[in-house]
N, C-alpha and C positions, 0 to 999 in steps of 0.2 A: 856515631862515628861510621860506621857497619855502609849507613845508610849514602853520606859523603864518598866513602870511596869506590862503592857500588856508580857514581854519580860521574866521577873521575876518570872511570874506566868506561863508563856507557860513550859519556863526552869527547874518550879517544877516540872511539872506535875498538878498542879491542876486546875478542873474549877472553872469559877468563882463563883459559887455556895460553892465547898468544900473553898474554901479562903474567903469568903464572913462569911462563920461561925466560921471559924479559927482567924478573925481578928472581930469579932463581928460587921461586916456591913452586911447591905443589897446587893444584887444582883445587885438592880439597881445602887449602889454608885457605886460598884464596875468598871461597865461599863461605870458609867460619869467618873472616874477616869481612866480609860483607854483610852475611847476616847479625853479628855482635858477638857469637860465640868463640870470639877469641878477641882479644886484643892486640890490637898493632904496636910494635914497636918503632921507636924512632926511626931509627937507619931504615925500617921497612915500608913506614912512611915518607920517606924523605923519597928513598928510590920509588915507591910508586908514585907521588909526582913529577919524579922527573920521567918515569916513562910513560906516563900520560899527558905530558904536556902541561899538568896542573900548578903550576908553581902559583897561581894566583889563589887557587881556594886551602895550599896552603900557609898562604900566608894570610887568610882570613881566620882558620884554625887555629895559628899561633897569637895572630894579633885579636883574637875571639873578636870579632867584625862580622857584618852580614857580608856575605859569598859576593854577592850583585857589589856591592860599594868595592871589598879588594880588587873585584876583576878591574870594577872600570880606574880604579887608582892604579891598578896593574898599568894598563894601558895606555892611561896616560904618561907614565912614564916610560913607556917604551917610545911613544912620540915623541918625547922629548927627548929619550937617548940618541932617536934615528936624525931629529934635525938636528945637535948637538951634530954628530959623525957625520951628516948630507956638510954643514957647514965647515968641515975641516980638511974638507976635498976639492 
């Protein structure tokens, strides 16, 4: 898991200092949860996808899916959201 959300956060862009304040943990958590020495919680899961922008890897996580297939099912359901709302305008 450690390894995923290390993945999450490279993929933002942020360090673990800017994600550490965004998701109101410490630096050090940040790091035992990267490395495996802690485990993540739900809600602390959930907020670090949404502050990384990850909602696609995780819902590979919950739906235990390869990472590559959520993203691109991700996606295409955004295309479809977007021509769905372009069509209602």
């Amino acid at each position: 898991m450690g390894a995923v959300l290390k993945r999450m956060r490279r993929r933002s862009g942020l360090s673990q200092e800017a994600l550490a304040e965004k998701i109101h943990m410490s630096r050090s958590n940040i790091s035992k949860l990267e490395s495996g020495k802690l485990d993540v919680r739900g809600k602390d899961l959930i907020r670090w996808a949404q502050e990384t922008s990850s909602q696609d890897i995780l819902v590979a996580l919950v739906c235990n899916v390869d990472i590559a297939t959520a993203t691109d099912m991700f996606m295409q359901v955004t295309r479809i959201a977007g021509t769905i709302l372009i069509g209602w305008f």
